[in-house]
Each structure stands twice: as structure tokens, then as C-alpha cells.
N, C-alpha and C positions, 0 to 999 in steps of 0.2 A: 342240379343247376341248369343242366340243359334242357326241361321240360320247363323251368320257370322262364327261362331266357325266352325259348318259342313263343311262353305264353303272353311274358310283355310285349313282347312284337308285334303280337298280332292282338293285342288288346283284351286279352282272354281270361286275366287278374280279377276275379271279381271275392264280396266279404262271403267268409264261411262258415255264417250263420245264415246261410237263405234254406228255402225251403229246395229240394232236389226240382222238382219242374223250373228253376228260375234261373237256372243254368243255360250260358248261351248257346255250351258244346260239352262234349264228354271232354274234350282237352280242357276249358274250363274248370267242368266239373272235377277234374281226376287233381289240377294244379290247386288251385283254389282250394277244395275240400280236405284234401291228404295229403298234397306233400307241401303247399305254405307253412301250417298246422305245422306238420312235422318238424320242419327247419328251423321253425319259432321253439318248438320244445329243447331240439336240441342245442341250440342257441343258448335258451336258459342253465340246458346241464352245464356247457362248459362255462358258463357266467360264473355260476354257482358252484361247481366242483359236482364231479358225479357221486360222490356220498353226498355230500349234504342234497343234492337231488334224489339221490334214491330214498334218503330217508324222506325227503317230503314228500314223496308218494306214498310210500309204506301208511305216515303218521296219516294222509286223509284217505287211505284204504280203511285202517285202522276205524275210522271217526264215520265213515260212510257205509261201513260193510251191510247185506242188508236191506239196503234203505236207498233211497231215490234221489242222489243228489242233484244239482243245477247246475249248468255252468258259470254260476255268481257264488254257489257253494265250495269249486276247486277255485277259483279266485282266491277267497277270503281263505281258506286251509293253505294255500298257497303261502299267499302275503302274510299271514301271519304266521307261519313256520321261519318263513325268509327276513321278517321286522323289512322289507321291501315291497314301495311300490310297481308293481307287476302290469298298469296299465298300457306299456308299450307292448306287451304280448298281446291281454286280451281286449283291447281297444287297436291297436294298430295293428298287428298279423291279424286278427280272426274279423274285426266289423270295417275296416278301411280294404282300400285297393292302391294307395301309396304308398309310396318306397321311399326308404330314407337314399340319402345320397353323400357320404362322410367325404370329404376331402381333406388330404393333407396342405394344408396353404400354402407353410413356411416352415422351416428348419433352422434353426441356430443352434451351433455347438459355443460351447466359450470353455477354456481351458480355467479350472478352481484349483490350486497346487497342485494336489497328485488324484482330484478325478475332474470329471469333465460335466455339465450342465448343459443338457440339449433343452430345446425348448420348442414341441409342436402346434402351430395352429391348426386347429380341428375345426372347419366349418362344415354343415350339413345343409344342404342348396334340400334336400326335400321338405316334406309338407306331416313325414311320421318320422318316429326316433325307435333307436333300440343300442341294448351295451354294443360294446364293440373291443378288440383286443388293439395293443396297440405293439410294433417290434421291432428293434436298433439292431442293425448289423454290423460288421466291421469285415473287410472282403469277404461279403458274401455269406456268413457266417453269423447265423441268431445267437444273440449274448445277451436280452433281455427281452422278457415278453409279459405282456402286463391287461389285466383285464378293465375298461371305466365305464361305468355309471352314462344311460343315454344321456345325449344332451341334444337340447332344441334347436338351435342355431349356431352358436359357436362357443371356443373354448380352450383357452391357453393348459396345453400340459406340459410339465415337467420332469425332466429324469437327471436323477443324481448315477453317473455309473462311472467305473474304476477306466474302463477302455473308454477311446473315444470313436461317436459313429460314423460310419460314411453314408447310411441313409437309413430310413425308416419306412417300415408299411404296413398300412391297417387292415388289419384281419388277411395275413397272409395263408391262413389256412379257410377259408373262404364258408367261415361260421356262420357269417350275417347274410343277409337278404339286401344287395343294392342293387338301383337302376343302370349305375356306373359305374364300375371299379377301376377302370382305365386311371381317377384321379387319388387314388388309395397310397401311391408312390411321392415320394420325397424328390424323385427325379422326375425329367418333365415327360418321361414316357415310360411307358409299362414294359416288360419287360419282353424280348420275340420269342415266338415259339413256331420254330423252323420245326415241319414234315416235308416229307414225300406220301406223292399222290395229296387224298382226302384227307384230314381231319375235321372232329366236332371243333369249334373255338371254345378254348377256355374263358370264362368272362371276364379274367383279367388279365389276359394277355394279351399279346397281337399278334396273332395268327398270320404265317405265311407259310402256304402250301405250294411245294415245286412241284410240278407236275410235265411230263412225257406230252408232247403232243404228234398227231400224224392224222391224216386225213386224205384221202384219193381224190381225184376229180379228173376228166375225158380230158382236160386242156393242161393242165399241169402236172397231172399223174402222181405220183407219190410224194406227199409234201412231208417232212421228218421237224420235227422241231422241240422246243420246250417252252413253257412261262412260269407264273406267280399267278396266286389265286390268294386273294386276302377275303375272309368273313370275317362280318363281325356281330356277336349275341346282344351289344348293350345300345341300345338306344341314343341318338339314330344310327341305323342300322345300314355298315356301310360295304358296299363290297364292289370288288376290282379283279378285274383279270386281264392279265398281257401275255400275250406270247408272240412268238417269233419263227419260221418256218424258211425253212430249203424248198422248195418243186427240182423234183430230180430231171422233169419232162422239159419244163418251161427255161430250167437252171434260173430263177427267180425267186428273189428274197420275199418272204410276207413279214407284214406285220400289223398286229390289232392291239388294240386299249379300250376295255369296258371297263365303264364306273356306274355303279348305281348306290344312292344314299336313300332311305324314307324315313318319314317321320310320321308317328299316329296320336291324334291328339283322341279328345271326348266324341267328337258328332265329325272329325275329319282327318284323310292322312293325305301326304301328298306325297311323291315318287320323283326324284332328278336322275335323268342316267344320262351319260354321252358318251360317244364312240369314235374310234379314229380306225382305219382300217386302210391298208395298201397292198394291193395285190397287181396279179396279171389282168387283169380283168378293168378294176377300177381304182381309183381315190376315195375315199369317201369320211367327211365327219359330221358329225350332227348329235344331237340332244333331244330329251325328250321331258317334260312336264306335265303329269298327272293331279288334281286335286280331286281328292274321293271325299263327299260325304257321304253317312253312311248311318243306316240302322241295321244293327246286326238279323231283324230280326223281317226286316219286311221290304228295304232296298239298296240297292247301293247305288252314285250316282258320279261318273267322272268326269270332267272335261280335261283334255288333254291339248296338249300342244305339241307338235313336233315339228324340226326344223332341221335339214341336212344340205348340205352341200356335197353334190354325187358329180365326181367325171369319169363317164366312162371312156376308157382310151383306148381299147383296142377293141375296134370290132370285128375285126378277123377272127378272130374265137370264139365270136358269139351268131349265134341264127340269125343274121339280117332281113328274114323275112319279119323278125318280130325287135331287133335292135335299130338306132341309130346311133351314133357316141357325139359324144359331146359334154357342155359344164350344165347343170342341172340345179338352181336353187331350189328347194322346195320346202310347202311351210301349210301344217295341215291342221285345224282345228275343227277338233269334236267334241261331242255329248252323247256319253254312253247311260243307259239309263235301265239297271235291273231292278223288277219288279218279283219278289218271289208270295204264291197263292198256292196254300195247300197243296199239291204235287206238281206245280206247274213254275215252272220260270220263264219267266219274259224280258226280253231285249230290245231295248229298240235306240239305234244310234242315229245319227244328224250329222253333217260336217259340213267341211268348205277345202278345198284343196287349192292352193297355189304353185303353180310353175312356171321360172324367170327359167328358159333358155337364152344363155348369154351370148352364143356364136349366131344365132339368128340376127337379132334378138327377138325374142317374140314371147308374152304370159298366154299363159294358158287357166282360166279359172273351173275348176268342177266344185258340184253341188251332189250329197249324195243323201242317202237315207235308204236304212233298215230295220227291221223286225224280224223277231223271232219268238219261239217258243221253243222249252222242250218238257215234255211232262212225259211222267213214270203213270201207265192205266194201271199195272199191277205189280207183281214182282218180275215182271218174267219182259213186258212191253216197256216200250219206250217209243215217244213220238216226236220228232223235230219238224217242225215247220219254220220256213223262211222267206219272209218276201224280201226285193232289194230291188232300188232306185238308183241311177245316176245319170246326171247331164252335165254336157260342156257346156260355159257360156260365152255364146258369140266368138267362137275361134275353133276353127276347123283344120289347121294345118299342123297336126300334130305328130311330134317325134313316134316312132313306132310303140315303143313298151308305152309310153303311156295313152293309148288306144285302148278302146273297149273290146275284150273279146268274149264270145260268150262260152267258149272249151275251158273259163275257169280264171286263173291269176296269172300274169307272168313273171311275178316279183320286179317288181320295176327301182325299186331302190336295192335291194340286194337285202332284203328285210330276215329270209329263212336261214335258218341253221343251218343246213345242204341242202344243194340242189346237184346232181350226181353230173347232169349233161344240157350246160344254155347252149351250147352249140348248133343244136339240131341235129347232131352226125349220128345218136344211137336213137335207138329207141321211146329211151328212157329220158327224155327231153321234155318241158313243158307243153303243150299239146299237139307231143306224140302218144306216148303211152304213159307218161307222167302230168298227174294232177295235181296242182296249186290251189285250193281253193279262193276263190274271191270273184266279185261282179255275179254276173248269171249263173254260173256253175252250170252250164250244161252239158253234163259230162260227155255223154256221146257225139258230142260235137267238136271233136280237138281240132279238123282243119279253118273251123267261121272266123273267116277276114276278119282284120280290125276296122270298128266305126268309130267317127268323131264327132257322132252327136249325142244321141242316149240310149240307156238300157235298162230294159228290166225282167224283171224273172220272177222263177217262186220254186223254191222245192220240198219237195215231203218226203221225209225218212223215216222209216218204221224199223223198228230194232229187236231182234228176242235171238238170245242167247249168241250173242255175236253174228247172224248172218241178218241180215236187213235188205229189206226191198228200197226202192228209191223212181221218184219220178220229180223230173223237171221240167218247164216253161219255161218260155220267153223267148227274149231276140235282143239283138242289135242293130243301133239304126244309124245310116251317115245322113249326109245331109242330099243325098242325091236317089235315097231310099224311103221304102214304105213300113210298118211298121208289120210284122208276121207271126203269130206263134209256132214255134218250133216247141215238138214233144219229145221226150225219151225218159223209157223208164228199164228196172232193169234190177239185178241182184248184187248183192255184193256179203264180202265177210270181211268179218271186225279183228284183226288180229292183233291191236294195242296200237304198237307203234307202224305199223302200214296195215294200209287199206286197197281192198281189192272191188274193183266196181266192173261189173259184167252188163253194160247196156244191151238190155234185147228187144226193145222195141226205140226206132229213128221215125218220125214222122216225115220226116224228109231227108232221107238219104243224102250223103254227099260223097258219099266215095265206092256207088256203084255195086252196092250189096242193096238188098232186099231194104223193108221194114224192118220186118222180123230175124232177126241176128243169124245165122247158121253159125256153125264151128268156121267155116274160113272167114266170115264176119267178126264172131267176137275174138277171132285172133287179132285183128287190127283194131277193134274197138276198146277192149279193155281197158281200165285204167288204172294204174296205181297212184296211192298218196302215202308219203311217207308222211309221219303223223306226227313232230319232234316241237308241238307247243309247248310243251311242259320246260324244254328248253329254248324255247325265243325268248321266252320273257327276259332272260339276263343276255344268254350268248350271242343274238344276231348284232354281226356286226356290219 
């Protein structure tokens, strides 16, 4: 169930009668091919009883040994052992990709002298059919369990029984194949299933994982806390995390609330998530809207919308050469556009950016644009290349973090996972010896001023077996400057989650070492990047 769950989600359901090339994935292929199949078989055993199943294999072993059957041959041996028709198996599990979807409507018990007459509405909201069990409890405790015949759309059943029930639910042993089981219950929620730490979600339950939280940081120092993390397998796919924190340093309360829901249709999915977050640092809530169209096989295409409202309130703990505090609306629309070509993938985004500073007041409008590539030469190479554009329009007086710098990103809404030190006070600060990637990325350049007019860049990555060479371009430009190429190239190694960048050639030096890097050089040039995308997508709050 939880390879089928993965595979609705991500739209991976395809029939399995294709030829093997016509697969979108091996997750496809492996769902789709062997284990849908399967679930349908044995679906039918417990329909049918596992004798009268085994013997209807036996009888068309028996009839077929030998010899070359069809899969129109075990139909017919099938349906005619069973005096049933069988086309919800091999018409709906093996040549469709829809799901039935059975819901319990309604329940009515009525008291008949000495037994009881429930009576359930069975609707199926899907587009295929197949049997399904049906089972009355009385606290908690199965006292009748019953097998019926699929049905198309809807379907009054009836049970005569001695006890009476206090609810009902379909296919409590999770025989069938649905999109939803959430609606399988006589009551109007499913039932919870409390862990600690992780767990997978069962599809018909609802999942709530309590989870331990703690995380360090130069300003707040040890924060201890805990949340709730809720997944969920069945379409749309929704999931939530809050927790709550101490700072032992700061003696300060935190607290965050992530939601993200999606939904995937035929040619589109779209993505809602929003967030609320209160710390030493800032306020901040905002949301986010995705619409991806999408061919699995040749692009994908999103425009997004993003909208927050950031105050940052204490700038005392933060690097004032790169902060201002203040209330911050902001509101960002893009077009991301992947193109993939035989070993190569291509990127290339478009936006508009909006900033209402309210204590000013004053907007600020940026215009940006990027490309990219990254292509596999062989098994061993890998090549990224990147160009990147951005300008201000007609406003130049701009809050710091949202300046251009070209030493890389300073996360200006508080976008990453961790950032260990915004202060400036260690090392490991955004362009001191920690890397944010965004704008120019020119890594060896962590002191270049911020500008408030435009920038651009280019860089090239070359990759084999985790160490990679790297060279950058470009500049940034105010309104009272000229525009220069700045170079730096230089080595680095891949070690998953951080990244190690040794620039050893500066075209133009800014901090009184050589071009060319010596060991007292790349002690102050290096750069790390802690690498934790796999986790922004849900966590950043």
C-alpha cells in the first residue's frame, strides 16, 4: 500500500498491459506491473474464498498445461469456474489507471423485536469498481463481516444482526485498492494513529507523529522543544508540521506552523503551502502557490506565486552591514520552465518581485531572469552551467538584505532551513565563510558591497566523483557605478549535504592577498555551503 500510495501521488498509476519501454519510471513500472496485479489477485482470493481460488487455478493449470494461454484464456477459465463476471479485475486493475472510491454515506440502525436492521449507503465517487467487504462493530469489536458484489455508483445494503452496531467500515483489512479510505468510516473521521518520531501513514488512518525538536544557533544558543508532524498517502496530499521551542541563550519562546496540500491532475498539479513563524529574530507568515503543467517525459512548467509578510524586529543580532529591520510585504511571481534533452536538462526562470516597506514607506519592484543546464558527458562528468540577470526598477534606496550582492544570497526572508550565524560575529556567516547560493554566486568574493541597480553573472561547474572545479563572472552595479567583470575560479568537494569551495584564482583581489590563492589566502577565502534543499521544500519557515 505504500508503494501504491507514492505512486498515486506522483501520478506514476499507469495499465499493465503496455509494452516495458512505455513506462514512465521503474516506480511505475514495478506499481503498475506487480504489485496493482497482485492486490487485484488477491482481492479476488478473499472475494472468493481461498479454496474455491485455488482450485480455480489448479482447474485452468489443469486446461492449459503445455500449451500457450492468453490473457482472454485465464479470463474465460476464470469466469467460468467462478459463473462470475470478472471484468472489474481484468478491465479495471490491469487496462485502466482509476480507482474506485467507496464511501460510507449513511448508517441507520432501527431496533426489529430481538435483533437490529442497519442499513448502509455505499456510494463510489470513482470512475472503476471492484467487491469490497463490508463490517459492524459494537465497542470496538467486529461481530459481522460480509463480502458484496462491485457496484457502479451506488447502493443500499442491509444487515439483519442479533447485536446492535455502533459503526461500520469498508474493507477494514485494507483488501481493496482506493484513492481514499479516509471516507470508508461510518463516523466522520478516520480513526488516529499516534507515533513518536517517524512513521509511513497508513491510508486509512490519520496519522500524527510527535516528534523531539532542538536546534543551535550563535543568537539563541540551544533551543529544546517538541511538535506534530501529520502525512498523509491519499490524495490530496496533505501535510503539517508545528512545533514549539525554548532558546536557553535568548530565554525566548519560538514558534512555527507549516501546511502544504497538492493535488495532481492528467497535464497539471498545483501545490498550496503557508507558514507562520515567531522567533528572536523575526515574525513572519506568508504562502505559497504553484501550478505545474507537465509532461512527464520532455517538460515541466510552474508559475508560482509567493506572498509573505516579514518583520524583522531585532537588529541587534543581526550583521547590520547586510540587515535593516523593519515590516516587509512582499509578493513574487514566476515561470519556471524545465526542458529535459537526451542527457541534458534545462532551466530557465522569469519573475517580478514586489516590496511594500511600510515604516518608510517606499516599493521597491525587481525584474529577474535565469538559465541553466546540467548534463551527464558520461558516467563519471557532470556539467552545470548558469547564467543569471537581475534589475531594480527606478528605486534605488533600498533596505540592506534586499541589495544585490555578488558573494552569493543573504536569505532575505528567512527562506533556508539553517543558517548557523546572520550575525556576522563567526566565521560561518553569510559572506564570511558561509555560502548561500543566489544572484552572481561569486564565491570568492564574500566582502562586494551591496548595489541597487543590476547584476549579472555566469558560472560553470564541472563534476567527477565528488571534487569539482568551478569558475565565476560578473558584477554588480549601483546607480553611481560602472559595470566590470570580476573572475574567480577554484576547486571544491561534494560531500552531499555541505559543500567545500577553495577559490584560487580572484581577478581582482579585495582583501589584499595575491590573485592566485596561497594557504594564508584560501584560509580566509573558502567557502562552505550547507546543502539542506531536499529539506526547504516543506521545513523553511
Amino acid at each position: 500500500h505504500l508503494v501504491m500510495a507514492i505512486s498515486k501521488h506522483r501520478k506514476q498509476i499507469q495499465a499493465a498491459d503496455l509494452d516495458g519501454d512505455q513506462y514512465n519510471s521503474m516506480l511505475s513500472y514495478n506499481a503498475s506491473l506487480y504489485i496493482k496485479p497482485a492486490m487485484g489477485f488477491r482481492l479476488m482470493e478473499k472475494y472468493f474464498g481461498r479454496e474455491n481460488f485455488d482450485q480455480a487455478l489448479n482447474n485452468f493449470y489443469n486446461t492449459w498445461k503445455f500449451r500457450h494461454p492468453q490473457p482472454q484464456d485465464l479470463q474465460n477459465s476464470l469466469e467460468e469456474f467462478f459463473d462470475a463476471d470478472l471484468s472489474w479485475f481484468f478491465n479495471d486493475f490491469i487496462k485502466k489507471t482509476e480507482l474506485p472510491d467507496y464511501e460510507i454515506k449513511s448508517m441507520q440502525v432501527e431496533e426489529n423485536g430481538q435483533s437490529y436492521q442497519t442499513t448502509l449507503e455505499i456510494v463510489n465517487h470513482g470512475q472503476t469498481k471492484q467487491p469490497f467487504p463490508l463490517a459492524l462493530y459494537n465497542d470496538n469489536r467486529e461481530f459481522q463481516h460480509k463480502w458484496f458484489h462491485p457496484i457502479d455508483r451506488s447502493s443500499r445494503i442491509t444487515f439483519q444482526t442479533a447485536q446492535r452496531p455502533d459503526k461500520a467500515i469498508l474493507d477494514p483489512d485494507l483488501y481493496t485498492l482506493e484513492s481514499n479510505y479516509y471516507n470508508n468510516y461510518s463516523q466522520n473521521l478516520p480513526p488516529l494513529d499516534l507515533n513518536f518520531l517517524i512513521n509511513f501513514p497508513a491510508p486509512n488512518k490519520y496519522l500524527i507523529n510527535y516528534i523531539p525538536y532542538s536546534s543551535y544557533n550563535y543568537n539563541e544558543g540551544l533551543k529544546l522543544g517538541g511538535g506534530l508532524y501529520h502525512l498523509s498517502s491519499s490524495p490530496p496530499k496533505n501535510t503539517y508540521l508545528t512545533y514549539g521551542t525554548y532558546a536557553l541563550k535568548s530565554e525566548q519562546l519560538n514558534a512555527t506552523f507549516l501546511y502544504r496540500t497538492n493535488f495532481i491532475g492528467e497535464r497539471f498539479k498545483y501545490n498550496l503551502s503557508g507558514n507562520l513563524s515567531h522567533d528572536l529574530l523575526k515574525n513572519k507568515a506568508g504562502g505559497n502557490l504553484t501550478i505545474n503543467l507537465r509532461d512527464e517525459h520532455k517538460y515541466k512548467n510552474d508559475l508560482s506565486l509567493d506572498l509573505n509578510y516579514l518583520n524583522v524586529k531585532n537588529n541587534n543580532v543581526l550583521d547590520n552591514q547586510f540587515w535593516n529591520s523593519g515590516k516587509f510585504i512582499n509578493a513574487r511571481l514566476s515561470n519556471d520552465y524545465t526542458h529535459i534533452k537526451d542527457n541534458t536538462t534545462i532551466n530557465n526562470s522569469i519573475g517580478l518581485k514586489y516590496t511594500y516597506d511600510q515604516e518608510k514607506p517606499a516599493h521597491y519592484i525587481r525584474i529577474f531572469g535565469e538559465i541553466s543546464s546540467n548534463s551527464k558527458i558520461n558516467d563519471i562528468v557532470k556539467v552545470k552551467n548558469r547564467a543569471f540577470f537581475t534589475s531594480y526598477i527606478d528605486k534605488y534606496d533600498l533596505p540592506k538584505q534586499y541589495r544585490l550582492y555578488g558573494g552569493g544570497n543573504i536569505d532575505p526572508e528567512f527562506k533556508q532551513v539553517y543558517v548557523y550565524d546572520r550575525s556576522g560575529s563567526t566565521r560561518f556567516s553569510p559572506f564570511n565563510n558561509y555560502f548561500i547560493p543566489g544572484g552572481v554566486n561569486l564565491k570568492g568574493y564574500q566582502a562586494m558591497s551591496g548595489a541597487d541597480r543590476w547584476a549579472l553573472g555566469y558560472n560553470l561547474h564541472v563534476e567527477s566523483y565528488r571534487v569539482f572545479a568551478f569558475l565565476d563572472a560578473g558584477d554588480v552595479v549601483g546607480y553611481d557605478e560602472n559595470f566590470a567583470i570580476h573572475l574567480n575560479a577554484g576547486l571544491g568537494v561534494n560531500l552531499g549535504l555541505i559543500k567545500l569551495y577553495l577559490p584560487m584564482f580572484l581577478s581582482d583581489p579585495y582583501d589584499g592577498f595575491d590573485s592566485l590563492s596561497n594557504w594564508s589566502a584560501l584560509k580566509e577565502r573558502f567557502m562552505v555551503q550547507l546543502d539542506l534543499s531536499v529539506f526547504n521544500a516543506f521545513f523553511a519557515g
